[in-house]
C-alpha positions in Angstrom: 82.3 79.3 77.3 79.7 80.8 79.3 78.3 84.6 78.1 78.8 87.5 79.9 75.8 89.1 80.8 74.3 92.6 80.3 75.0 94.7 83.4 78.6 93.1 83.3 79.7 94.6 79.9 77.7 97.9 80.0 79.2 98.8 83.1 82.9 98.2 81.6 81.9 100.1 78.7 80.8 102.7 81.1 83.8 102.9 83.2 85.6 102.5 79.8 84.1 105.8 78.5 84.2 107.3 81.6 88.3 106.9 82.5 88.5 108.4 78.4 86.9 111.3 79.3 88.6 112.2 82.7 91.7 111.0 81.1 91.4 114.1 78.4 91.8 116.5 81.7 94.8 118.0 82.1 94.7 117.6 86.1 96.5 115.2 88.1 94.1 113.8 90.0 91.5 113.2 87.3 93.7 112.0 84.9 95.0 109.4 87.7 91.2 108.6 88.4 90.6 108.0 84.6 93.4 105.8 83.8 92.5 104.0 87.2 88.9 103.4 85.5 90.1 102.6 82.2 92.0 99.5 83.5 89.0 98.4 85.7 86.9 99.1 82.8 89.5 96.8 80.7 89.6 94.1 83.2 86.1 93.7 83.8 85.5 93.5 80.1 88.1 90.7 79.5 86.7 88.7 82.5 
């Protein structure tokens, strides 16, 4: 099984920890946006 490389997992940890953070808002919009980057975030890392 081939490793993923650096840039790969840091940015799904980044959109990982971003989507938390906008997630904790109380708005609409930026809790859509955060759950939107949490499951991008998720995907990417499982790829």
């Amino acid at each position: 099984m081939a490793r993923r490389s650096a840039p790969t997992t840091g940015g799904a940890s980044l959109l990982i920890i971003i989507g938390a953070i906008l997630l904790i808002f109380p708005e609409p919009a930026t809790s859509g946006i955060g759950l939107l980057l949490l499951i991008i975030g998720l995907v990417l890392w499982f790829l």
